[in-house]
KOLMI-819666 format. One record per residue (C-alpha): residue in three letters; y, z, x. Coordinates in steps of 0.25 Angstrom, whole numbers, padded with zeros to 4 digits, always signed. Example, Ala and Ser with C-alpha at 12.3 -4.5 7.8 and 13.67 -1.06 7.14 Angstrom:
BEGIN
ala-0018+0031+0049ser-0004+0029+0055
***
This chain:
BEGIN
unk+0000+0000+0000unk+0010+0003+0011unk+0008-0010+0017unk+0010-0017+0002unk+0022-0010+0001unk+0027-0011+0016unk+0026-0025+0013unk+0038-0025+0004unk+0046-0017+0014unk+0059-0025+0022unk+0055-0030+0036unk+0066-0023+0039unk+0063-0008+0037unk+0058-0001+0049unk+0044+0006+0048unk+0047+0018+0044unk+0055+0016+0034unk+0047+0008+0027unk+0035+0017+0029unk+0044+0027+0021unk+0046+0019+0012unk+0031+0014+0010unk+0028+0029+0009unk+0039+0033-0001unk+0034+0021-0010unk+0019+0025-0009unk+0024+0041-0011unk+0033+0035-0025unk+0020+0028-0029unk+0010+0041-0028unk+0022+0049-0035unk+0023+0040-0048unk+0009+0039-0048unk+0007+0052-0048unk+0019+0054-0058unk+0010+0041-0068unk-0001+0049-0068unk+0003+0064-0069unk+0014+0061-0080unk+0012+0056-0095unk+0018+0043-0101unk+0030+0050-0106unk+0037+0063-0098unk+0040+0076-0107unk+0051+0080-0104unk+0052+0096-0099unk+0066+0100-0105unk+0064+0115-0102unk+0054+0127-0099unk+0052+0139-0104unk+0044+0149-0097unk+0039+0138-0089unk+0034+0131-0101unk+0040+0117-0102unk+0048+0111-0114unk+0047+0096-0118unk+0055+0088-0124unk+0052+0077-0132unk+0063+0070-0139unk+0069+0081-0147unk+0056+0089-0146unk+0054+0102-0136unk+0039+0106-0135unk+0037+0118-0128unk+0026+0116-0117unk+0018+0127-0125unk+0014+0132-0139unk+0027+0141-0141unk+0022+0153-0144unk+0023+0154-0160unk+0017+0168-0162unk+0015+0177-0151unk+0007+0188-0159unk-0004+0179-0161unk-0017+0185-0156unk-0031+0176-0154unk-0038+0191-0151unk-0033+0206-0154unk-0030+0214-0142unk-0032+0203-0133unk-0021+0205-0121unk-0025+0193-0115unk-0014+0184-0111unk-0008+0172-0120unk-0010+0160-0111unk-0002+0146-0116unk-0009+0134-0118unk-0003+0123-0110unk-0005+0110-0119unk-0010+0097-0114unk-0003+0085-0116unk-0010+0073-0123unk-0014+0067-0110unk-0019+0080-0103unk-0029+0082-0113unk-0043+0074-0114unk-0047+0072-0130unk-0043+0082-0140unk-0044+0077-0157unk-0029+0080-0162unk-0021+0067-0164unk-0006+0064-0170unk-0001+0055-0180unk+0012+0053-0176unk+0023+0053-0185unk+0030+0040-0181unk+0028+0032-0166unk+0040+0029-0158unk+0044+0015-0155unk+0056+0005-0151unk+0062+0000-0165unk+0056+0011-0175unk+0051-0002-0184unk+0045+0009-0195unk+0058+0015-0197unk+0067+0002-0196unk+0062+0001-0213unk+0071+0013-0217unk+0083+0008-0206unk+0097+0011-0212unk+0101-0001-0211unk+0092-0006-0221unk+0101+0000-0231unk+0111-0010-0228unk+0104-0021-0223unk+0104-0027-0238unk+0089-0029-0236unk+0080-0024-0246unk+0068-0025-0241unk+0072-0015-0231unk+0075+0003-0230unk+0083+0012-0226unk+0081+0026-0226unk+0090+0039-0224unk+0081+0051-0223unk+0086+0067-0224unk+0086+0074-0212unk+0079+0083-0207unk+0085+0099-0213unk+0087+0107-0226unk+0085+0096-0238unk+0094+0103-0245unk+0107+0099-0232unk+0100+0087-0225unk+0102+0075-0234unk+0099+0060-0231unk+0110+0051-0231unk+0115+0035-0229unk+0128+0032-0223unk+0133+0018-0227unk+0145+0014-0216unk+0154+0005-0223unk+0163-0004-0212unk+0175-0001-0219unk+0181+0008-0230unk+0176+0002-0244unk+0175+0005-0258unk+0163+0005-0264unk+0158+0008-0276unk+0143+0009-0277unk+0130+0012-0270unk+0118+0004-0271unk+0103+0009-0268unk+0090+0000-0266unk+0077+0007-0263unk+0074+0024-0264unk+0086+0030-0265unk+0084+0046-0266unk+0086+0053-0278unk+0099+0059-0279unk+0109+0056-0268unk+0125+0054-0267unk+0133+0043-0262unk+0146+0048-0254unk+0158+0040-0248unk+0164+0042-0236unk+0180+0039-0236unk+0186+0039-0223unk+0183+0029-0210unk+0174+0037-0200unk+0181+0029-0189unk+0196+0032-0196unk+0193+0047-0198unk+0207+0056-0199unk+0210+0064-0187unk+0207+0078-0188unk+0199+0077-0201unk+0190+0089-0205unk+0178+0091-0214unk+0187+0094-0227unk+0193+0080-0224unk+0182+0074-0222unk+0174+0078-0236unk+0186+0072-0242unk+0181+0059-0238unk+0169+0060-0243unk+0166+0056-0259unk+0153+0058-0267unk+0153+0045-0275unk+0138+0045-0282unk+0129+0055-0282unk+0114+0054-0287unk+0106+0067-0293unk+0093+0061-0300unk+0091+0077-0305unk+0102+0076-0314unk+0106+0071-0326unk+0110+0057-0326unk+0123+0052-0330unk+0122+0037-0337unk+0130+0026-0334unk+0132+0014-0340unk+0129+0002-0331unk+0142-0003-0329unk+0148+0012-0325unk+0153+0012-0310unk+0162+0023-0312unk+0157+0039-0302unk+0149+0048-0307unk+0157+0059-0314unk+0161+0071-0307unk+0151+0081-0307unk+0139+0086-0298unk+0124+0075-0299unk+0132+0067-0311unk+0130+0052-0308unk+0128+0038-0313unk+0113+0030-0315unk+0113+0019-0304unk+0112+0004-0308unk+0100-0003-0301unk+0104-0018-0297unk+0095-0028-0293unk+0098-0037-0280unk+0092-0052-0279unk+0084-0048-0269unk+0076-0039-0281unk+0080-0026-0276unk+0085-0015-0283unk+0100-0009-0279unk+0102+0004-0287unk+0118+0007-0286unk+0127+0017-0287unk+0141+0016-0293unk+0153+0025-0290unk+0167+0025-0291unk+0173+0016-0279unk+0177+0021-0267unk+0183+0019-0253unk+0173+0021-0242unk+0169+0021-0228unk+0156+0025-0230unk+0144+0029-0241unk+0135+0041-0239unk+0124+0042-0246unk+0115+0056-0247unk+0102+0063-0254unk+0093+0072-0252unk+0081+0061-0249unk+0077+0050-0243unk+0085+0036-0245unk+0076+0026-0242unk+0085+0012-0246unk+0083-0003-0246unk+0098-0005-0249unk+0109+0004-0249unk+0122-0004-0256unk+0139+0001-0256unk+0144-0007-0266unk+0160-0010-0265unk+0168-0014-0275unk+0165-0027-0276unk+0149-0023-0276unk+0146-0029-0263unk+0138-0020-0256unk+0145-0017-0245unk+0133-0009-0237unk+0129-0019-0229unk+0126-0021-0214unk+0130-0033-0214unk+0145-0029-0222unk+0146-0020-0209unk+0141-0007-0217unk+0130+0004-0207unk+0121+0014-0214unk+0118+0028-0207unk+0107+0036-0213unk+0104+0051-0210unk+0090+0049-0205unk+0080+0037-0203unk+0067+0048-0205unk+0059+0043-0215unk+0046+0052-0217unk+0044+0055-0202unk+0053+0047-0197unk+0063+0051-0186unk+0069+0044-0175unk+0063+0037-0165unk+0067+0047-0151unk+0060+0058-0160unk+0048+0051-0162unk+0047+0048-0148unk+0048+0062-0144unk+0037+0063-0154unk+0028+0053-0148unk+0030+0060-0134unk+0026+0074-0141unk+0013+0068-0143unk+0007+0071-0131unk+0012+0083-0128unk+0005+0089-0142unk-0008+0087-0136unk-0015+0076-0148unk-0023+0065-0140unk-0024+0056-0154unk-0012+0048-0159unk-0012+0041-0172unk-0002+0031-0173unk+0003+0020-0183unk-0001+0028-0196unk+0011+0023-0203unk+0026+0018-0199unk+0026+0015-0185unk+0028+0004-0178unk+0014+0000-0176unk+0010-0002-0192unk+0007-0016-0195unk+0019-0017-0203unk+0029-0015-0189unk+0020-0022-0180unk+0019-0035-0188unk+0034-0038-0195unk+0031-0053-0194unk+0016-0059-0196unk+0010-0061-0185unk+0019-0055-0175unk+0015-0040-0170unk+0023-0031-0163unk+0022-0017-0157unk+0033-0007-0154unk+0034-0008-0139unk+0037+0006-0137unk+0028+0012-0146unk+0018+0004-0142unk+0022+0011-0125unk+0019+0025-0133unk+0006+0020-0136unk+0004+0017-0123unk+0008+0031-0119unk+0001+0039-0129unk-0012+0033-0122unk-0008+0037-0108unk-0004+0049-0115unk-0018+0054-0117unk-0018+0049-0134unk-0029+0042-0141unk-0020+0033-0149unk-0025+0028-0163unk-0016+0017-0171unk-0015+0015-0187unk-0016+0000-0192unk-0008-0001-0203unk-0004-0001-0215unk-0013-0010-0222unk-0002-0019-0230unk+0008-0026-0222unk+0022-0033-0230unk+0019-0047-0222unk+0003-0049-0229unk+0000-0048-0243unk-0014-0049-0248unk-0025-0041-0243unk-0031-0053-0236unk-0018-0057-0226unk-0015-0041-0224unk-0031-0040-0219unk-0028-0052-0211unk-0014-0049-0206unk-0018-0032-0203unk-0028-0037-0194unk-0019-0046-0187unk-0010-0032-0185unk-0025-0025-0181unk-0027-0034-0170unk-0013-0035-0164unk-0014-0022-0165unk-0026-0017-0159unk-0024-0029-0147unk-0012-0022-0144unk-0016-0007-0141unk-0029-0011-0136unk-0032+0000-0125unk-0023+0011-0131unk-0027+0012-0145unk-0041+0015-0147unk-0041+0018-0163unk-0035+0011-0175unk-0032+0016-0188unk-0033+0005-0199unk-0023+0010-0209unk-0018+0024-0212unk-0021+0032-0224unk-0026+0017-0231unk-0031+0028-0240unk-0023+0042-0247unk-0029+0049-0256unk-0016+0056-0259unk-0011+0044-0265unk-0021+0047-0279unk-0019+0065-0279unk-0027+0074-0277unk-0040+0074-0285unk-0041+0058-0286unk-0048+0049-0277unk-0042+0037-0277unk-0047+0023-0275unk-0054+0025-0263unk-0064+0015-0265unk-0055+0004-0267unk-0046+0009-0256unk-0056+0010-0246unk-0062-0003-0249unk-0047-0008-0245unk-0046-0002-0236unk-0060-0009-0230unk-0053-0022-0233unk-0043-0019-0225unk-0048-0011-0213unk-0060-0019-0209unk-0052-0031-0205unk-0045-0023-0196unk-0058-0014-0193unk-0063-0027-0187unk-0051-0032-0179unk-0050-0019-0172unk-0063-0020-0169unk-0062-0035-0163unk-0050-0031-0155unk-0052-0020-0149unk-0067-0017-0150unk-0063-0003-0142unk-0053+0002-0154unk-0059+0012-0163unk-0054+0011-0180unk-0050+0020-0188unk-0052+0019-0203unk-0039+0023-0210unk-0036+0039-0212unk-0037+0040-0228unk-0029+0052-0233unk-0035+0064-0234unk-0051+0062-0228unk-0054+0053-0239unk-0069+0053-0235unk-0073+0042-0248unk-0062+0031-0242unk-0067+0032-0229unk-0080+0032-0231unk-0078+0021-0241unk-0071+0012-0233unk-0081+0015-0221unk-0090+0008-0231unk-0082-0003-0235unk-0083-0009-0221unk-0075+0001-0211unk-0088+0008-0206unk-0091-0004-0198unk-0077-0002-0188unk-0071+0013-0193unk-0071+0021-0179unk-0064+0032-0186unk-0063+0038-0199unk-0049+0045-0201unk-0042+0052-0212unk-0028+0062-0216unk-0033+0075-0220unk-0020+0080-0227unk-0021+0091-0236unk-0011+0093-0247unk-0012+0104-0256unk-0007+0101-0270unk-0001+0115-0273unk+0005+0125-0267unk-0007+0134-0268unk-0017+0125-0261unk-0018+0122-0247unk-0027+0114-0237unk-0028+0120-0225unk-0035+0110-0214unk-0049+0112-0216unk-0049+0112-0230unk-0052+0100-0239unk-0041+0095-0248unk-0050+0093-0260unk-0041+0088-0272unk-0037+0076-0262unk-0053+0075-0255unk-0059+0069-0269unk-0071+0063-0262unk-0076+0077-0255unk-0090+0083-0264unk-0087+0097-0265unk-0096+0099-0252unk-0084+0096-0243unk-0076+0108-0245unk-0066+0107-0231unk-0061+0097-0221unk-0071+0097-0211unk-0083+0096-0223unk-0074+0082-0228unk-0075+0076-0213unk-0089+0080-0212unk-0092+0073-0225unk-0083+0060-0219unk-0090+0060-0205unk-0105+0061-0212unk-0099+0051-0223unk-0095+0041-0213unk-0106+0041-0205unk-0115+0036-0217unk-0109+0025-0215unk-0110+0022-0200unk-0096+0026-0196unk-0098+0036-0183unk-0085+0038-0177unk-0073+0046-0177unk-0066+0053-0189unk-0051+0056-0188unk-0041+0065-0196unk-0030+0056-0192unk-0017+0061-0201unk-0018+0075-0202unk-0006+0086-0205unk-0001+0099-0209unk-0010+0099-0223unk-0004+0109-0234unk+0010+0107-0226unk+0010+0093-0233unk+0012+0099-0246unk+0018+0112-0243unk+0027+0116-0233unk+0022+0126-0224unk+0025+0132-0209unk+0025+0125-0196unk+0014+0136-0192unk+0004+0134-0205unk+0005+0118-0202unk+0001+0122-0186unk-0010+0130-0191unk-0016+0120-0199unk-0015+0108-0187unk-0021+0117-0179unk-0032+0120-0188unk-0033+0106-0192unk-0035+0101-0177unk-0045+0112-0175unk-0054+0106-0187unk-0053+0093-0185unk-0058+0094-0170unk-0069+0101-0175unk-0071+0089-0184unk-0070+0080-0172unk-0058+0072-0179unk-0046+0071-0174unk-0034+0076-0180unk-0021+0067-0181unk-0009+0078-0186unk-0001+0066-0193unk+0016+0066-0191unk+0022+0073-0178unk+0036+0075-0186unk+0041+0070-0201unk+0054+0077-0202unk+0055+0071-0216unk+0041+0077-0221unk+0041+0092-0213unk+0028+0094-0220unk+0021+0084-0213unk+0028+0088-0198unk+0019+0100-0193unk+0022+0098-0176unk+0039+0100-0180unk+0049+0112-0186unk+0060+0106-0189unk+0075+0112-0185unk+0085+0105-0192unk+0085+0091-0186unk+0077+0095-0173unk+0060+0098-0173unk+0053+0107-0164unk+0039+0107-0164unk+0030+0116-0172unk+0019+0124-0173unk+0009+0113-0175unk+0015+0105-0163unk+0012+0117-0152unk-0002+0118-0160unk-0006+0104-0159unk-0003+0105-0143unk-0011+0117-0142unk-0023+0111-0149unk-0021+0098-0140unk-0024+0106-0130unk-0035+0116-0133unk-0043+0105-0141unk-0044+0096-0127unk-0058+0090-0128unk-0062+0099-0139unk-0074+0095-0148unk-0081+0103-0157unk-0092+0108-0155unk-0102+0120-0161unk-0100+0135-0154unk-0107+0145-0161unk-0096+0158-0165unk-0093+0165-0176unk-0081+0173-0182unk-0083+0187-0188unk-0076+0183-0202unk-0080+0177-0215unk-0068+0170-0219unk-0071+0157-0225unk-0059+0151-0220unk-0061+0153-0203unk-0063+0140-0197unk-0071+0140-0182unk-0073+0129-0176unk-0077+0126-0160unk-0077+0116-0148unk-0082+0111-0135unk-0069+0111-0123unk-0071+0104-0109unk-0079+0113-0099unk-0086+0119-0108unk-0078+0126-0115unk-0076+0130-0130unk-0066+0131-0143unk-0067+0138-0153unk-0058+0138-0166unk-0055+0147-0176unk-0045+0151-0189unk-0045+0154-0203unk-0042+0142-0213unk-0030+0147-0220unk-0022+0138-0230unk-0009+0139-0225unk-0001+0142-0239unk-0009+0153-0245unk-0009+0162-0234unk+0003+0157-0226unk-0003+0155-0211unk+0009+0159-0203unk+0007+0173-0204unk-0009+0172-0204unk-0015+0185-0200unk-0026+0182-0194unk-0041+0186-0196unk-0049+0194-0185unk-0062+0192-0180unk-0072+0191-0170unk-0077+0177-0163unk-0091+0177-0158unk-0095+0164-0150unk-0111+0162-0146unk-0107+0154-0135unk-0109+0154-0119unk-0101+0167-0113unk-0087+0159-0110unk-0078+0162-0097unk-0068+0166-0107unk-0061+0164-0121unk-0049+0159-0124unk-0040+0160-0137unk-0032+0148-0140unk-0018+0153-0149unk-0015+0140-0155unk-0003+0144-0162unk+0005+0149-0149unk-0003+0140-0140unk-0010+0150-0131unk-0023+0156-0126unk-0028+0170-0123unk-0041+0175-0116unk-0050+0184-0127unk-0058+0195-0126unk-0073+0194-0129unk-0087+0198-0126unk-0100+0195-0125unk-0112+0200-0135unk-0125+0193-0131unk-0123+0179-0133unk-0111+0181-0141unk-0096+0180-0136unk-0086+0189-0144unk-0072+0188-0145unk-0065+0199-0155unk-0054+0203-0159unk-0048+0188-0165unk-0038+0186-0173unk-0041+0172-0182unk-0029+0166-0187unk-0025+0153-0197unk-0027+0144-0185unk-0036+0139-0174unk-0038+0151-0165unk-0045+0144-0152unk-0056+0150-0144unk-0059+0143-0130unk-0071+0147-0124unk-0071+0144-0110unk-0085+0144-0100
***
């Protein structure tokens, strides 16, 4: 190598200076290939310590480098002194195989495709086969409000307001007198609210006020007292509904509710009726926010993106719904497919990053084809293009999300699942098959009905599926339909699981039944919970520490199932029930409870597999789960909690329930107990009787207390 590199020296340079440079060049090229190996994809960056202990930042997001310690008082083993010792968690790449997966809320990418639908400047773009959307921020419902801003080029007078699309319910429409760039020196709030008019207001909860049709006169005066608006239809078939008010000079139009706007066309009329709300007359809108379900901005979700690996998953599920990589955003013009370049790099860096990545195909209609025989035809084409491109980093497709929800019929009624899984046979087999020809090294993934509708998999294994399906997926959400029922992870949601014979009494009976099920019909490989949640949170708001009780508890069963658990939506500021790893704090989030939780588990689950260990716990509670399984070396995991329901017995403040472990099991070095709450470990105390290994004195809580046996 020196003499390669000595060839590119100057004549010139004397000896010695170009052996000091040959050996500054070589020393440059061990030091970054040092740096390649040793460092991630993307660096984290440290932005302070405390104790010793770093904290990162990611975007707007500080992780501390350890579990915080929730609730110090915690105690794994009465009168134990031992010392607490904190679990340092692994990073997605430091840690082999472990079965917890994410299904991001959005993925990060150059142009944001998936949210130029609901772009402001759709109101004004007089296009009405386009959205824009104004969302309520983030804070007390009864402050935050959403609102549009329509930016006229000059002062105007207008004297109505035209809607197309879901206005919200009630709402007011304000003008704004003065120039924002002609503001009087020196002026002061009080000044300021004189500016301002309230020229209609819109209160769906009160008694209406008729008018006739040809009334354009304000509403009178008086608090929710308006006018019925008059729908107008445009040539181009849509429908503007408008409304009238006295005329007025203006600069610009506030409109602002309580919900969402979510517009095709948003109209200011001026006296002449010519809208004058038009990009294209000058005019620019401004909206309070762009989120639309769990939609935020593009730097957050890329802070997200990078959290990933710090939260110890190894499974990412990407592409369930509204990201750039649907067939809808990848094909815009037939025939012509193209990829997000720098989402598509993330990819590329979640695999150097230690993450099997799987990809969802989909959806399964497409606004370019009509008929089920040119979508079969032209989904393929996007299958193939697909699979070709993220050959070697995608090693599992998803063909279609949730194809199948059994939400969508009530609790209590099946629904049409023959007919819907004989669809969605049509449908998939197709693709099935071009996966298979592409990339014979791909695994499929039959689509995740909603909840473990075991009768449409089943069926649509029979109808054809069998003969490719790799693995069988589902979304196991609870919802309870009152406020006095709940359903904890390992129970069975009944009123929604119409095909389960009164045999299958818990979760773990329904995937048995499924995984016997399936294999009557030839399938032998991998079955997935792959959109997974906060369960009874869905329905009713509960704490951030009830929803970490139950991930943990769920991640803790469905490894002792051997199925992998995708917790579905990192963040969704608009729907806080479904956000378990964030607490919100007016605009900013830290994370939660579950987030710290998660990581742990990452961690201690490294390589776990279940596996039989014979031990018992001195208490007949029907409700105390244990569960064991095999580590690296040797070693051993046991799991144990009592399967509370969150809202009859509020878990924040569970007791706990004492008892005594004994394991028939080869005499360990020691034993470990593993605090998941607070992210730490202890030494216990125990003895030896006979063959018997006895540990006293625990204290089993409402969440997986871990028991790591070390030989």
């Amino acid at each position: 190598m020196c003499i390669a590199i000595q060839k590119f020296l100057d004549p010139a340079m004397n000896q010695r200076t170009a052996f000091t440079t040959v050996t500054i060049c070589l020393a440059t090229l061990v030091f970054l290939e040092t740096f390649t190996q040793a460092q991630p994809t993307s660096p984290r960056p440290i932005v302070s310590r405390t104790g010793g202990v770093p904290v990162y930042s990611y975007g707007e997001f500080n992780v501390y480098g350890v579990s915080p310690t929730y609730d110090p008082s915690v105690v794994i083993q009465a009168a134990n002194r031992n010392p607490w010792r904190s679990i340092r968690p692994k990073k997605s790449w430091e840690i082999k195989s472990n079965l917890l997966g994410l299904t991001p809320t959005r993925s990060p990418s150059s142009h944001a495709p998936e949210l130029e639908i609901f772009h402001p400047i759709h109101l004004i773009d007089d296009d009405p086969t386009t959205y824009g959307f104004a969302g309520r921020p983030v804070g007390d419902p009864s402050i935050t409000k959403s609102w549009i801003r329509i930016d006229l080029p000059r002062p105007m007078v207008v004297s109505s307001v035209g809607m197309g699309g879901k206005p919200p319910a009630n709402f007011e429409i304000r003008a704004f007198h003065w120039d924002l760039w002609q503001r009087e020196v020196g002026a002061g709030a009080n000044d300021e609210q004189k500016r301002w008019t309230t020229v209609y207001q819109r209160n769906q909860n009160e008694p209406q006020t008729p008018s006739s049709p040809d009334r354009v006169g304000p509403a009178p005066a008086g608090p929710n007292v308006y006018y019925e608006p008059q729908t107008e239809q445009r040539p181009s078939g849509q429908a503007i509904t408008v409304y009238r008010f006295t005329p007025v000079t203006t600069r610009e139009i506030w409109l602002t509710a309580s919900d969402d706007f979510e517009l095709n066309a948003l109209e200011v009329y001026d006296e002449a009726g010519q809208n004058v709300a038009l990009i294209s007359r000058g005019c620019g809108a401004t909206v309070s926010s762009t989120q639309h379900l769990f939609w935020v901005d593009e730097a957050t979700h890329r802070g997200l993106w990078q959290m990933q690996y710090d939260m110890g998953i190894k499974w990412l599920r990407l592409s369930y719904y509204l990201t750039p990589l649907i067939w809808t955003f990848v094909e815009r013009e037939p025939g012509v497919y193209t990829i997000d370049p720098y989402l598509d790099a993330l990819v590329t860096e979640a695999c150097e990053n230690g993450m099997e990545v799987t990809l969802t195909l989909g959806p399964p209609d497409h606004k370019l084809y009509q008929g089920e025989p040119d979508t079969i035809e032209a989904f393929c084409n996007y299958t193939r293009f697909m699979v070709n491109h993220f050959r070697g980093r995608v090693q599992y497709y998803e063909i279609f999300n949730e194809f199948y929800n059994q939400d969508t019929y009530g609790p209590g009624k099946p629904g049409p699942v023959e007919e819907e899984s004989s669809r969605y046979a049509r449908l998939a087999v197709p693709a099935a098959k071009v996966i298979r020809e592409t990339d014979p090294q791909a695994k499929i993934a039959l689509c995740g009905p909603c909840p473990l509708v075991a009768d449409f998999i089943l069926g649509a294994l029979k109808k054809g599926m069998a003969e490719y399906a790799d693995v069988l997926t589902w979304h196991p959400y609870s919802f309870p339909s009152d406020t006095n029922d709940d359903y904890p992870p390992e129970a069975l949601d009944r009123p929604r699981h119409v095909w389960a014979s009164a045999e299958i009494q818990t979760y773990a009976d329904a995937v048995r039944y499924l995984r016997k099920e399936a294999a009557k019909v030839g399938f032998r490989g991998e079955l997935w919970a792959n959109e997974t949640g906060a369960y009874a949170i869905h329905r009713s708001r509960t704490s951030n520490l009830i929803a970490a009780k139950y991930l943990a508890r769920s991640a803790i069963l469905h490894t002792s199932l051997n199925v992998p658990m995708f917790w579905n939506e990192t963040t969704s500021l608009l729907r806080p029930a479904w956000q378990p790893f964030f607490a919100n704090h007016g605009t900013q989030m830290k994370p939660s409870h579950s987030y710290y939780m998660l990581r742990t588990l990452g961690t201690v689950l490294d390589s776990a597999r279940a596996e039989k260990v014979s031990f018992e716990i001195d208490s007949k509670n029907e409700l105390l789960q244990q569960h064991a399984f095999s580590l690296p070396q040797g070693n051993k995991l046991l799991a144990v909690w009592i399967a509370e329901p969150s809202r009859k017995k509020r878990l924040d403040n569970y007791p706990g329930m004492k008892a005594t472990m004994t394991i028939s099991a080869d005499q360990p070095e020691k034993i470990v107990g593993i605090d998941l709450l607070n992210g730490r470990e202890q030494d216990l105390a125990f003895t030896v009787e006979g063959s018997q290994l006895v540990v006293p004195s625990l204290v089993i809580k409402d969440y997986p207390l871990l028991f790591r046996l070390e030989y």
